[in-house]
ZADO-1210 file (C-alpha; in nm, 4 decimals, padded with zeros to 6 digits):
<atoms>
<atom x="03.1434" y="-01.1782" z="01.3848" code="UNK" pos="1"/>
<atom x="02.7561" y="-01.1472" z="01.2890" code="UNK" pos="2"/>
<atom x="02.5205" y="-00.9644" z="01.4564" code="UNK" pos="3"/>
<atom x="02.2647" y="-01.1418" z="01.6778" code="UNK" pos="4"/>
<atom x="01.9431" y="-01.0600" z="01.6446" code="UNK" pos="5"/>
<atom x="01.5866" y="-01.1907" z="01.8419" code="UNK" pos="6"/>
<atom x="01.3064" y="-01.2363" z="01.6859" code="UNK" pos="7"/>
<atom x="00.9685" y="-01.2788" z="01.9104" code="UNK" pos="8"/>
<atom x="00.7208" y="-01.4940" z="01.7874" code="UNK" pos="9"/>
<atom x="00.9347" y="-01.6039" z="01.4993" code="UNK" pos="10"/>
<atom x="00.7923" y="-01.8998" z="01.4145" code="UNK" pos="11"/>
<atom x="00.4436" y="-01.7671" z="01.3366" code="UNK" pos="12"/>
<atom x="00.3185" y="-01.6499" z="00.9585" code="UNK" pos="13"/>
<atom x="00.5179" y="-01.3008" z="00.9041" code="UNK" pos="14"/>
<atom x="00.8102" y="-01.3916" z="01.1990" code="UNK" pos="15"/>
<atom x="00.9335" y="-01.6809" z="01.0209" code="UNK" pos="16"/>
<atom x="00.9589" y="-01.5650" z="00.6657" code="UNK" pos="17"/>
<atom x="01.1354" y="-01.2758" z="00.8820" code="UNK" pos="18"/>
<atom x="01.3572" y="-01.5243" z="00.9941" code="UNK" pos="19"/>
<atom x="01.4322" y="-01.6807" z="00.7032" code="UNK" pos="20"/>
<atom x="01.5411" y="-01.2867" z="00.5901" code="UNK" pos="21"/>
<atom x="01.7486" y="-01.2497" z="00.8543" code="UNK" pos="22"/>
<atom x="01.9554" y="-01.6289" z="00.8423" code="UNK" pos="23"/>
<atom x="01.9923" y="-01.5334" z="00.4781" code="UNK" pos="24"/>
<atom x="02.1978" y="-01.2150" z="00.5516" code="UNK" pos="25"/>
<atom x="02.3920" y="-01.3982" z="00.7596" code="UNK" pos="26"/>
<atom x="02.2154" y="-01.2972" z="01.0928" code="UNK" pos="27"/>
<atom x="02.2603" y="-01.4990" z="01.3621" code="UNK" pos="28"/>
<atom x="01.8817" y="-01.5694" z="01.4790" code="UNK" pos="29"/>
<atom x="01.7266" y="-01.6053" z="01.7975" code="UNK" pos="30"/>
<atom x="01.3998" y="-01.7585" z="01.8099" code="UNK" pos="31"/>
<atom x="01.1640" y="-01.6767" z="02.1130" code="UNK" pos="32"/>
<atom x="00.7796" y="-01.8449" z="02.0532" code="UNK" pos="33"/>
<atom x="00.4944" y="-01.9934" z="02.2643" code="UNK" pos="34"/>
<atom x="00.3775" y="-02.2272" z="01.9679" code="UNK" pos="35"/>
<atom x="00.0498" y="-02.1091" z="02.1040" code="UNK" pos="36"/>
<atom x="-00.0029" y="-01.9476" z="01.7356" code="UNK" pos="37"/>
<atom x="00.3298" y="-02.0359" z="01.5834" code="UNK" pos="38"/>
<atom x="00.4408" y="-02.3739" z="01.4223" code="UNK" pos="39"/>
<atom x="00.8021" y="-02.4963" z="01.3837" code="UNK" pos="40"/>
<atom x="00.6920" y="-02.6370" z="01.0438" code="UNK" pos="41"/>
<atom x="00.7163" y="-02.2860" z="00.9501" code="UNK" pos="42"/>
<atom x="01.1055" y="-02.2666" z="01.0232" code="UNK" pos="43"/>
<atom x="01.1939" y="-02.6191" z="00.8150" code="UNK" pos="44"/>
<atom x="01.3766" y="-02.4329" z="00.5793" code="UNK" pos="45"/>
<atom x="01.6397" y="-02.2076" z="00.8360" code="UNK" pos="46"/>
<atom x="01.6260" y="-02.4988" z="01.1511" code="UNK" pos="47"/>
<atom x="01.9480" y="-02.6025" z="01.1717" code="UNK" pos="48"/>
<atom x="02.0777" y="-02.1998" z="01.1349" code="UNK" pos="49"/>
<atom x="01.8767" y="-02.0769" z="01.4357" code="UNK" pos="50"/>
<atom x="01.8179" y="-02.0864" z="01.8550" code="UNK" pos="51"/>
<atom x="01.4775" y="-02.1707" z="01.8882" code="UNK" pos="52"/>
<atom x="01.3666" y="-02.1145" z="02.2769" code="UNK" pos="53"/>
<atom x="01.0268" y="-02.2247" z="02.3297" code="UNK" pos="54"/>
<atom x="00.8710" y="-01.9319" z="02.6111" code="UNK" pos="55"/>
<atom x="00.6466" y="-01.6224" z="02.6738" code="UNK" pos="56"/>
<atom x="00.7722" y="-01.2878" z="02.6280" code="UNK" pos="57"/>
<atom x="00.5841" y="-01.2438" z="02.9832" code="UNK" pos="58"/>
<atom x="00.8787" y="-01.3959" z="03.1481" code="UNK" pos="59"/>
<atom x="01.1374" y="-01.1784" z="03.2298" code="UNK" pos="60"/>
<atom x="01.3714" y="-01.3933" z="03.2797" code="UNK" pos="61"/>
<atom x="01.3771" y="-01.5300" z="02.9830" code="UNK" pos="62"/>
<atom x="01.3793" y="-01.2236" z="02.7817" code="UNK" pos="63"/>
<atom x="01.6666" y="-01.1067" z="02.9603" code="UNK" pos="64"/>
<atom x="01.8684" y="-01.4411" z="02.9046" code="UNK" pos="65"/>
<atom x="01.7869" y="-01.4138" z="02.5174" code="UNK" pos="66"/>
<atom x="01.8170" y="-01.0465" z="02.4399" code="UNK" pos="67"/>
<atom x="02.2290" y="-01.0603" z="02.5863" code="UNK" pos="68"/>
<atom x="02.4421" y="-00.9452" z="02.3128" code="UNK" pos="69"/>
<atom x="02.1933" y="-00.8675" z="02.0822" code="UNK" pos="70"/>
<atom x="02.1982" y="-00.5957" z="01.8440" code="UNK" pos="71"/>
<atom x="01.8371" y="-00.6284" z="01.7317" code="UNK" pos="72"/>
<atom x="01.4891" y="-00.7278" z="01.8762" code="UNK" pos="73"/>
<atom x="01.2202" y="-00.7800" z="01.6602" code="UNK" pos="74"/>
<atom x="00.8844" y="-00.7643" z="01.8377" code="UNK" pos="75"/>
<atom x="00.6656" y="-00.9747" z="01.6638" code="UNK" pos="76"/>
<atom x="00.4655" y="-01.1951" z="01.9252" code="UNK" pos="77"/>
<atom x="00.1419" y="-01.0697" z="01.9943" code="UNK" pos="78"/>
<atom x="-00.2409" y="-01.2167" z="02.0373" code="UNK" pos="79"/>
<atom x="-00.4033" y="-01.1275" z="01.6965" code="UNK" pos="80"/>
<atom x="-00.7085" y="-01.1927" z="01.6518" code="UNK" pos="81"/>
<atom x="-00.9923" y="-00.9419" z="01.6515" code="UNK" pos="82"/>
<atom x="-01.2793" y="-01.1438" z="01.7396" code="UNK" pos="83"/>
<atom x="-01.1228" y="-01.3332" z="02.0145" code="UNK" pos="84"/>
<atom x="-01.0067" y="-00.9723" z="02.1718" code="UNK" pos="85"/>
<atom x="-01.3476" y="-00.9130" z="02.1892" code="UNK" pos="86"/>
<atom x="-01.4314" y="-01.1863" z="02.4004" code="UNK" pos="87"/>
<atom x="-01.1238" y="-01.1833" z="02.6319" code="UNK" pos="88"/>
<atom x="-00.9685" y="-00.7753" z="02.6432" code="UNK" pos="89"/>
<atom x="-00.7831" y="-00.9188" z="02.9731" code="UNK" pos="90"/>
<atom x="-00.5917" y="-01.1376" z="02.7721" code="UNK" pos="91"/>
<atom x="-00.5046" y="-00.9396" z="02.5161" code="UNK" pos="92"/>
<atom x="-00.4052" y="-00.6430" z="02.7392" code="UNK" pos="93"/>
<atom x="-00.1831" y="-00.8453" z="02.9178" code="UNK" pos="94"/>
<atom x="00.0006" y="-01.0387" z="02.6786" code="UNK" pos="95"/>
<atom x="00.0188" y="-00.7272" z="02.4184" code="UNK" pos="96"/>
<atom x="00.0598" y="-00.4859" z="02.5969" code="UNK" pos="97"/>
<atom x="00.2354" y="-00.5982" z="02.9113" code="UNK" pos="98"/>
<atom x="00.4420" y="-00.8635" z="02.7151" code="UNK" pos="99"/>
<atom x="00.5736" y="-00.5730" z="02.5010" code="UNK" pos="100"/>
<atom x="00.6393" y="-00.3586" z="02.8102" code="UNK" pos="101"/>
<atom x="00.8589" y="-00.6775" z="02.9124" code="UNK" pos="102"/>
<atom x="01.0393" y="-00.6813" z="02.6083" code="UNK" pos="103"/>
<atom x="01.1408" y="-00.3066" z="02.6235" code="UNK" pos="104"/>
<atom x="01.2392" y="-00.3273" z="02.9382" code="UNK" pos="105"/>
<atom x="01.4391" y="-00.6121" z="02.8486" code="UNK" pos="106"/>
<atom x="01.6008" y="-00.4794" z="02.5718" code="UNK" pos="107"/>
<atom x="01.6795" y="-00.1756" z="02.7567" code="UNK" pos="108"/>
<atom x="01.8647" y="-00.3982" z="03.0273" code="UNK" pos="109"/>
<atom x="02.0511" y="-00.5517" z="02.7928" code="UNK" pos="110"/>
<atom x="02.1589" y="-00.2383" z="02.5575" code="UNK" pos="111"/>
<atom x="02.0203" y="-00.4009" z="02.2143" code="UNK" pos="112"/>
<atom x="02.0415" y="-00.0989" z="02.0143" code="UNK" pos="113"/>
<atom x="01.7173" y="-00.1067" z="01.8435" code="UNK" pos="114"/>
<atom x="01.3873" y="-00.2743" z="01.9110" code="UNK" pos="115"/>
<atom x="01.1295" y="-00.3020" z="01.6164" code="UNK" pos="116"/>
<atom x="00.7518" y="-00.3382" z="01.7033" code="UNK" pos="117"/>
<atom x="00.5073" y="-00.5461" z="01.5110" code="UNK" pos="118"/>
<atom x="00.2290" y="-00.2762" z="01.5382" code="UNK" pos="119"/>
<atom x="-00.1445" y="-00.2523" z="01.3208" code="UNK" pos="120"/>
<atom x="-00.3443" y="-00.0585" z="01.0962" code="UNK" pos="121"/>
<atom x="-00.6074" y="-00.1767" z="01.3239" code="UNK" pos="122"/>
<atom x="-00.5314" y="00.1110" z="01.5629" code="UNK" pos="123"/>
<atom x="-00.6681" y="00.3998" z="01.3608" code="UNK" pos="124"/>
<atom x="-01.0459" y="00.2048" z="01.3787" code="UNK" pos="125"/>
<atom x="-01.2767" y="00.3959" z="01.1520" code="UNK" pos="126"/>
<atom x="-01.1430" y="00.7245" z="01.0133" code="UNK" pos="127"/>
<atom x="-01.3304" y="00.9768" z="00.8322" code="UNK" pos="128"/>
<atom x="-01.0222" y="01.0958" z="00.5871" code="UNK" pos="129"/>
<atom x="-00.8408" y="00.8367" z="00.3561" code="UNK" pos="130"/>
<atom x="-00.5601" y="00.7131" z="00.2939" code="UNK" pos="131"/>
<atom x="-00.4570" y="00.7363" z="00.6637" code="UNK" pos="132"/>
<atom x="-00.1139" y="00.9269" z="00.7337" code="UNK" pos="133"/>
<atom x="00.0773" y="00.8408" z="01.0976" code="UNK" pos="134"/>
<atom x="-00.0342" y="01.1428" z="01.2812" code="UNK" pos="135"/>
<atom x="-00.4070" y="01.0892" z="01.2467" code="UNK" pos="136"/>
<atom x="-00.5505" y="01.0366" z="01.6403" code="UNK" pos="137"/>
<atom x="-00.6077" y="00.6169" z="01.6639" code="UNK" pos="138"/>
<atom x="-00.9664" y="00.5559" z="01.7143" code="UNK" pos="139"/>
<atom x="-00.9335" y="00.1847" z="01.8315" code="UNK" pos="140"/>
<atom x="-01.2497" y="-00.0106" z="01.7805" code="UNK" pos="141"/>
<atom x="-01.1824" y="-00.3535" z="01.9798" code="UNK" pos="142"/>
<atom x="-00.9481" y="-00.4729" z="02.2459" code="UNK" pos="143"/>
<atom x="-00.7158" y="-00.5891" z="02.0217" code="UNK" pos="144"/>
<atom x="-00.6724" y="-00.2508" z="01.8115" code="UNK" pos="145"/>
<atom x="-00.6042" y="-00.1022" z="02.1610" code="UNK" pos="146"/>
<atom x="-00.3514" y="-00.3389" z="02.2934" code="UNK" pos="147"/>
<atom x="-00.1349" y="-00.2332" z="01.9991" code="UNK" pos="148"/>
<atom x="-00.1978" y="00.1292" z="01.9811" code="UNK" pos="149"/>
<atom x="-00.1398" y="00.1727" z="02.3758" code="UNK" pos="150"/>
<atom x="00.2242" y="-00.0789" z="02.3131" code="UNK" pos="151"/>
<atom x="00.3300" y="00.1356" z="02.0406" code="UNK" pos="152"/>
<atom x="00.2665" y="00.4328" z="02.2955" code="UNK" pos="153"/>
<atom x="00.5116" y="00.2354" z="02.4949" code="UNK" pos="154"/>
<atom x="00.7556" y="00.2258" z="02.2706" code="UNK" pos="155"/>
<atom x="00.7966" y="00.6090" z="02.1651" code="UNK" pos="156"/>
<atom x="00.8071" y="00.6502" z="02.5435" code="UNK" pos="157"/>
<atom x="01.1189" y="00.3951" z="02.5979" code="UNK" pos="158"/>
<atom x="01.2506" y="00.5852" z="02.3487" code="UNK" pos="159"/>
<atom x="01.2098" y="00.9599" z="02.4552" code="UNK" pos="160"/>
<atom x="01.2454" y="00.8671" z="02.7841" code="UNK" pos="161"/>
<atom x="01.5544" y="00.5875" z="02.8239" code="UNK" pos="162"/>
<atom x="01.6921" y="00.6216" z="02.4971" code="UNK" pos="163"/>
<atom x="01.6364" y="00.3072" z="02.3692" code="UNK" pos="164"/>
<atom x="01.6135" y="00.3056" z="01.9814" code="UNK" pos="165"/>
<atom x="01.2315" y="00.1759" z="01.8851" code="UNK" pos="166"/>
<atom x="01.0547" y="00.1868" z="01.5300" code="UNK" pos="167"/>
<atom x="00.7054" y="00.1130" z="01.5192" code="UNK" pos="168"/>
<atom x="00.5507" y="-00.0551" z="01.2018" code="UNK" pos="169"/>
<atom x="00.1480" y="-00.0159" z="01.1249" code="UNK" pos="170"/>
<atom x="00.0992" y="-00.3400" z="00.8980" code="UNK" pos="171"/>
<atom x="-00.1874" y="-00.3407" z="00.6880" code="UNK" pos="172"/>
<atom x="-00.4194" y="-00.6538" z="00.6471" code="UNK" pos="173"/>
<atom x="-00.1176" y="-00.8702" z="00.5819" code="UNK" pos="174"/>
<atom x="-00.1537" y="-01.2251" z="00.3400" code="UNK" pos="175"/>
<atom x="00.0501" y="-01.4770" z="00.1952" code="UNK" pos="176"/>
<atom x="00.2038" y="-01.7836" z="00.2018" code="UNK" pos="177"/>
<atom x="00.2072" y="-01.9803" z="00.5906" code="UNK" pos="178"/>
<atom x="-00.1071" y="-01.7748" z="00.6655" code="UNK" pos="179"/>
<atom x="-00.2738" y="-01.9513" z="00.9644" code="UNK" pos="180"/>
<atom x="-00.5416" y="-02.1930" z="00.7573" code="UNK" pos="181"/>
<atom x="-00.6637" y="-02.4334" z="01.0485" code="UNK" pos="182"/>
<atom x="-00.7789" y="-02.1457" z="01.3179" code="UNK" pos="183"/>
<atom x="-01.1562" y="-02.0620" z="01.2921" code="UNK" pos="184"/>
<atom x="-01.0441" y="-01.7096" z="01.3773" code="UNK" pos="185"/>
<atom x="-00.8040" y="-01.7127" z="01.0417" code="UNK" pos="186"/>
<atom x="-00.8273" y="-01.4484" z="00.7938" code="UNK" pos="187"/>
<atom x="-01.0467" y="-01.4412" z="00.4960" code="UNK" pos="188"/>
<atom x="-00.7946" y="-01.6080" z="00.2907" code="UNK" pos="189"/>
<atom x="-00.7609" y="-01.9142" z="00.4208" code="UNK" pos="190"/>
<atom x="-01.1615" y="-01.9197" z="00.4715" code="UNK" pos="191"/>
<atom x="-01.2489" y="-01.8861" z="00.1447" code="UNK" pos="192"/>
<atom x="-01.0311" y="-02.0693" z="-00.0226" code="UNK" pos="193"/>
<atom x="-01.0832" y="-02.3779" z="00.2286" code="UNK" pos="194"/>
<atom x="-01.4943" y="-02.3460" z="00.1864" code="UNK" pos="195"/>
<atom x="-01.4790" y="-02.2787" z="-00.1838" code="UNK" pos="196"/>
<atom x="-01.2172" y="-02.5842" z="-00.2296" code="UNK" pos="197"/>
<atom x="-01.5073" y="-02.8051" z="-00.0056" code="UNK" pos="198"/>
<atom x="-01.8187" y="-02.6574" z="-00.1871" code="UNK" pos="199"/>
<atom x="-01.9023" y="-02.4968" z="00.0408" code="UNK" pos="200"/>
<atom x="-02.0879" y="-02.1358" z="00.0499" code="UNK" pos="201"/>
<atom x="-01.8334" y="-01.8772" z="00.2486" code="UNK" pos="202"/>
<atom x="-01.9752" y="-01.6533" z="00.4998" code="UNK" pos="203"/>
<atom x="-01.9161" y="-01.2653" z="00.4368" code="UNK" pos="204"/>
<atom x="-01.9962" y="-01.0572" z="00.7373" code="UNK" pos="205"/>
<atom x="-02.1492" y="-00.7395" z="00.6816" code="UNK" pos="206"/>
<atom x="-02.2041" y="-00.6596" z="00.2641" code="UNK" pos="207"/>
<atom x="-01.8260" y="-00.7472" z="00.1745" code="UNK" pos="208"/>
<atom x="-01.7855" y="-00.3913" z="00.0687" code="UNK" pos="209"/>
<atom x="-01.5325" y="-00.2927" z="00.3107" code="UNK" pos="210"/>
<atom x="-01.2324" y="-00.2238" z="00.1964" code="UNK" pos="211"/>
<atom x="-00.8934" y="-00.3524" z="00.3106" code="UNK" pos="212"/>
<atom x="-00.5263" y="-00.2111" z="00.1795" code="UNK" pos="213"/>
<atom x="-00.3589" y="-00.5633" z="00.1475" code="UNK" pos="214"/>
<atom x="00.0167" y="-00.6261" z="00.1833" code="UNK" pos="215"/>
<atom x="00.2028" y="-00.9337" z="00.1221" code="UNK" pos="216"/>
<atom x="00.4418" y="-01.0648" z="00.3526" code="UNK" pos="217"/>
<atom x="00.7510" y="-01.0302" z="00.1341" code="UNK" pos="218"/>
<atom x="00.7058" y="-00.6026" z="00.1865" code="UNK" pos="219"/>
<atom x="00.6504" y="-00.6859" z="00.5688" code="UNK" pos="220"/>
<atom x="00.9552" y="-00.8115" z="00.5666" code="UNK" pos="221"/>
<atom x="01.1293" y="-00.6002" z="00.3643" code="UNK" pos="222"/>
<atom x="00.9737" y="-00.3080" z="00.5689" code="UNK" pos="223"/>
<atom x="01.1557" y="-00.4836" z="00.8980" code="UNK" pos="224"/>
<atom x="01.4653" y="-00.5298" z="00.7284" code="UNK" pos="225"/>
<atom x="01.4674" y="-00.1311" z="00.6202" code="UNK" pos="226"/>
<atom x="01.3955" y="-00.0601" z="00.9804" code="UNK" pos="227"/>
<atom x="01.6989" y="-00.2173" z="01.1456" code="UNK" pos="228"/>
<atom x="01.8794" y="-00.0212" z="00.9049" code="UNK" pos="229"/>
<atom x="01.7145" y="00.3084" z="00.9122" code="UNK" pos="230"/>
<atom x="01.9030" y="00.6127" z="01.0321" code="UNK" pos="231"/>
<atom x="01.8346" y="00.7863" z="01.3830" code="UNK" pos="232"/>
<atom x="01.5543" y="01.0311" z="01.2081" code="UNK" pos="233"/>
<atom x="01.2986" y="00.7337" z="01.2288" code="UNK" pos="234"/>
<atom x="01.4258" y="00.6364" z="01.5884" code="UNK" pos="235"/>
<atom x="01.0738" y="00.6947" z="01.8119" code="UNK" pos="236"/>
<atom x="00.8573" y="00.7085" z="01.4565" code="UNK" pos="237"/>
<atom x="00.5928" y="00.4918" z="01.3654" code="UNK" pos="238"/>
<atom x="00.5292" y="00.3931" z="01.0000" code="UNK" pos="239"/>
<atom x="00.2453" y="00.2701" z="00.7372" code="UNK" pos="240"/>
<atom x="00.3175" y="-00.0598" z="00.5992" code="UNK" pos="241"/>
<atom x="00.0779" y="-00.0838" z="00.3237" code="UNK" pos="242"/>
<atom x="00.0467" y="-00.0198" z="-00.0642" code="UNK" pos="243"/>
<atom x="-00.1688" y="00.2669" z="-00.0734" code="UNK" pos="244"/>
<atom x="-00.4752" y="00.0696" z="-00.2544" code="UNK" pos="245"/>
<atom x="-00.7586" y="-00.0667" z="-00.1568" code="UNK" pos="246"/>
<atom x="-00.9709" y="-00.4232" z="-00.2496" code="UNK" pos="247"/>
<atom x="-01.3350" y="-00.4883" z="-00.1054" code="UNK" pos="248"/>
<atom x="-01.4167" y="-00.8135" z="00.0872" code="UNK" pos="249"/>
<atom x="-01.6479" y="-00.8927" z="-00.2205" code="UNK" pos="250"/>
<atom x="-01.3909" y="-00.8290" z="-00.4920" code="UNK" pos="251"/>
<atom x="-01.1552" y="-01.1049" z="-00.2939" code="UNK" pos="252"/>
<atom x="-01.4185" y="-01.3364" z="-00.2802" code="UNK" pos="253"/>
<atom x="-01.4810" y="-01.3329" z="-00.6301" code="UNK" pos="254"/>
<atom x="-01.0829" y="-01.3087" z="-00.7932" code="UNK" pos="255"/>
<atom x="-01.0380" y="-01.6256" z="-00.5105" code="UNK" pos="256"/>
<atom x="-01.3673" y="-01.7548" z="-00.6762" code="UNK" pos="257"/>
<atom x="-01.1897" y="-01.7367" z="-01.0118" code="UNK" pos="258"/>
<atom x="-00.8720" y="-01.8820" z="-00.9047" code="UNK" pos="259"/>
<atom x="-01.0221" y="-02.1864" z="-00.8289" code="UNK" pos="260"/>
<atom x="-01.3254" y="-02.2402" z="-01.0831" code="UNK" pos="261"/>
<atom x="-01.5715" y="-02.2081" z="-00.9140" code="UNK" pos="262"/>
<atom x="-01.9565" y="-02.0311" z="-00.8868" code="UNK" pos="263"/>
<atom x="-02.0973" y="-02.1148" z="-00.5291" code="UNK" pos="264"/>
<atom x="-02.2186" y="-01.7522" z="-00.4114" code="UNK" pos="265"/>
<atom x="-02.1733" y="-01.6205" z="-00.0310" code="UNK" pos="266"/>
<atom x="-02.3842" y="-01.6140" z="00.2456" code="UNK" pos="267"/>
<atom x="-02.3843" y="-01.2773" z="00.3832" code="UNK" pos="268"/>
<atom x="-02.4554" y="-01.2416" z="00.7354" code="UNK" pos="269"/>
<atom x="-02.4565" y="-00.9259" z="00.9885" code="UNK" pos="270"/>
<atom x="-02.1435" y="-00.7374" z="01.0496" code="UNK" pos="271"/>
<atom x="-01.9038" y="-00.8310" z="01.3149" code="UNK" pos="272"/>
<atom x="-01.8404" y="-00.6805" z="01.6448" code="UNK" pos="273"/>
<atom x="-01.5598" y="-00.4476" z="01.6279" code="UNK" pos="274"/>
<atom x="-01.4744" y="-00.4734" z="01.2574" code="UNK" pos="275"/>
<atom x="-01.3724" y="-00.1683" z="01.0658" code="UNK" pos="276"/>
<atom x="-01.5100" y="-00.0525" z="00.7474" code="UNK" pos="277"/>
<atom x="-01.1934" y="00.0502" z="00.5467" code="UNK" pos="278"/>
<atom x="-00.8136" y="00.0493" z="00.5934" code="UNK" pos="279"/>
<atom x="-00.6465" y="00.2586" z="00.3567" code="UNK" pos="280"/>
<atom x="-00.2702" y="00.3757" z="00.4055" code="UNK" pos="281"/>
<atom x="-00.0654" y="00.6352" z="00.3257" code="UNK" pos="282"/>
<atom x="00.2826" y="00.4906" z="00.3092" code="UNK" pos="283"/>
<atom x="00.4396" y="00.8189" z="00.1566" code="UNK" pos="284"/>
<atom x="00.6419" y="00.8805" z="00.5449" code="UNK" pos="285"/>
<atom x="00.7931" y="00.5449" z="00.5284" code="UNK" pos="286"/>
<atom x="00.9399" y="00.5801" z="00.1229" code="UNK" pos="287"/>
<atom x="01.0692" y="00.9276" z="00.3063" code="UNK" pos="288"/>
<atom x="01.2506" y="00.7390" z="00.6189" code="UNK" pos="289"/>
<atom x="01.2930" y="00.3938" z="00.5540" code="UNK" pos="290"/>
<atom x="01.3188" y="00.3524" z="00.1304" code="UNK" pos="291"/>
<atom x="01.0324" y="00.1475" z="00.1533" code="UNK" pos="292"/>
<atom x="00.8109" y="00.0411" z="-00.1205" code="UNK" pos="293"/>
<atom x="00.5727" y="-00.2541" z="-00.1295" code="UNK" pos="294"/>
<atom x="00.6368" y="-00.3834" z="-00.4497" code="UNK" pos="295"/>
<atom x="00.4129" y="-00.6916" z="-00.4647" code="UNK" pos="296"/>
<atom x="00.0287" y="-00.5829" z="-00.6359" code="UNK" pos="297"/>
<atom x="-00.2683" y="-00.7394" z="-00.5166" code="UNK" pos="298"/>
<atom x="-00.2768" y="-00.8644" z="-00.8621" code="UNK" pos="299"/>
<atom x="00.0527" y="-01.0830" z="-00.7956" code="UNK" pos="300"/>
<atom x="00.0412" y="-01.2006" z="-00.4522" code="UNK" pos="301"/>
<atom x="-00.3461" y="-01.3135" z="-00.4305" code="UNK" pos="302"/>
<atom x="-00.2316" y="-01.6144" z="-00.6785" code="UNK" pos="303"/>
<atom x="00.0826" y="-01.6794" z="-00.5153" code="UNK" pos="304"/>
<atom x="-00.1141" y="-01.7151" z="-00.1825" code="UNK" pos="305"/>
<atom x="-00.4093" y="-01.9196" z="-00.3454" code="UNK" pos="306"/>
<atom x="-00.1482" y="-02.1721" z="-00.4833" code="UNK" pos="307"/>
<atom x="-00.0079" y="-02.2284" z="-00.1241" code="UNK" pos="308"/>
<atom x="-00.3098" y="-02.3145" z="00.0548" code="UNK" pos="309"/>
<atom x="-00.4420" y="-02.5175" z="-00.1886" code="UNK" pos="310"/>
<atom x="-00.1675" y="-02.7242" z="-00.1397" code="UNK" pos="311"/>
<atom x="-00.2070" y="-02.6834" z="00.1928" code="UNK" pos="312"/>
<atom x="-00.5630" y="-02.7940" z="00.1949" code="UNK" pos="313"/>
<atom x="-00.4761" y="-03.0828" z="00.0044" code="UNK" pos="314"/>
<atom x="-00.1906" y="-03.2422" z="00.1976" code="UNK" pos="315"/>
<atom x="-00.4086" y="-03.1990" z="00.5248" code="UNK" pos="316"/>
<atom x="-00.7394" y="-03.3682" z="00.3595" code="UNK" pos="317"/>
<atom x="-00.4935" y="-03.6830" z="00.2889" code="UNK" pos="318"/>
<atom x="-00.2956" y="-03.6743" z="00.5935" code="UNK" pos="319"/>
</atoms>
């Protein structure tokens, strides 16, 4: 009989190609999502294999009812945007940090033998020492970088303290294909490449040289997958997900830029609230623990990721 596994917030951009993972191994998948962020467009391709339960991982009930019998949670439901965190740190404290609480508690009701967390790079804020490495202090600069450090302190506690198995993964500016194009609040792919594609002149906040360690979703998902299978020496850990390398704001705009033919230049515009200057992992501890290694380069998965919106731009111009 196959394993059942739970997957919060499964139908947004990294859950579902998570999903789609975890129907192809023969999983059988659990769907818990909101749609407040998430879109069941997203799950076309594994619809008929899944349980899709439409809910809030605030409700206990709920939880409870979906996480019996499972082997494996996968935490990936979360409020995620920066800016908006800003405006509303209630919000995002209670739904990311006291929805994960929920879920832990949950899972720990239930016995699922391992819970992994959807956790950010976002939590060590502006370091003074690069690449980053696990055990540096997290210097959270906005609401939402603290709702995820302060849950991921949550989950080392569940499992020191009630033995319940969690792994914690740090992503690290993830991009690629399902990317969230229509929210205001999206990330710089989908910006640019809609205001380029409409001739229009993209705003770049601050002088675009910060520096981001991208990751494509493929290694997000691969990094998940290693961490359900991971032995008990990573039980409690938290891990990098990242490539080690780093691309400015500026040098995205302008490989996007070329992608697409075109010369408009930026408007550059005063630096966000909140916003870091650089993320830069070291993902050493998690090729130790988990045989990870992000294997798509920036090179690779910016054009992959280009080619998708476009023809998602195009199909919602003419719908």
């Amino acid at each position: 009989m196959a394993s059942k596994v739970v997957v919060t917030g499964g139908a947004g951009f990294i859950g579902s190609h998570l999903v789609e993972k975890l129907v192809e191994k023969n999983f059988n998948v659990t769907v818990i999502d909101n749609l407040f962020a998430g879109k069941k467009e997203n799950l076309k391709n594994v619809w008929k294999d899944i349980e899709f339960v439409k809910g809030n991982i605030l409700d206990s009930k709920l939880l409870n009812s979906c996480f019996k019998d499972a082997d494996f949670v996968f935490h990936e439901a979360a409020l995620r945007s920066v800016r908006v965190s800003v405006k509303k740190p209630v919000t995002y404290a209670s739904v990311n940090i006291l929805g994960t609480i929920k879920v832990l508690e949950a899972a720990k009701q239930q016995n699922v033998k391992r819970v992994i967390y959807a956790s950010s790079s976002s939590i060590y804020g502006n370091q003074k020492i690069f690449p980053v490495k696990e055990h540096f202090l997290p210097n959270p600069q906005n609401p939402y970088a603290a709702s995820k450090a302060c849950a991921e302190q949550y989950c080392k506690m569940y499992s020191q303290l009630f033995g319940l198995e969690t792994i914690a993964l740090r992503y690290f500016n993830v991009y690629g294909p399902r990317q969230d194009y229509l929210s205001e609040y999206g990330t710089i792919f989908p910006i640019f490449v809609n205001q380029l594609l409409h001739n229009k002149s993209p705003t770049i906040f601050g002088d675009g040289k910060q520096a981001r360690d991208f990751t494509y979703v493929a290694d997000v998902v691969e990094a998940n997958w290693k961490a359900m299978r991971a032995s008990k020496k990573a039980v409690g850990e938290s891990f990098n997900v990242c490539n080690g390398k780093t691309v400015s704001v500026n040098q995205v705009f302008s490989l996007i830029s070329k992608a697409l033919g075109k010369t408009i230049q930026p408007n550059y515009v005063s630096v966000r609230a909140g916003e870091v200057q650089k993320t830069h992992g070291e993902p050493s501890k998690a090729r130790k623990l988990l045989g990870l290694q992000c294997k798509m380069s920036f090179q690779k998965g910016l054009p992959k990721t280009v080619e998708w919106l476009k023809k998602e731009f195009f199909a919602r111009d003419f719908r």
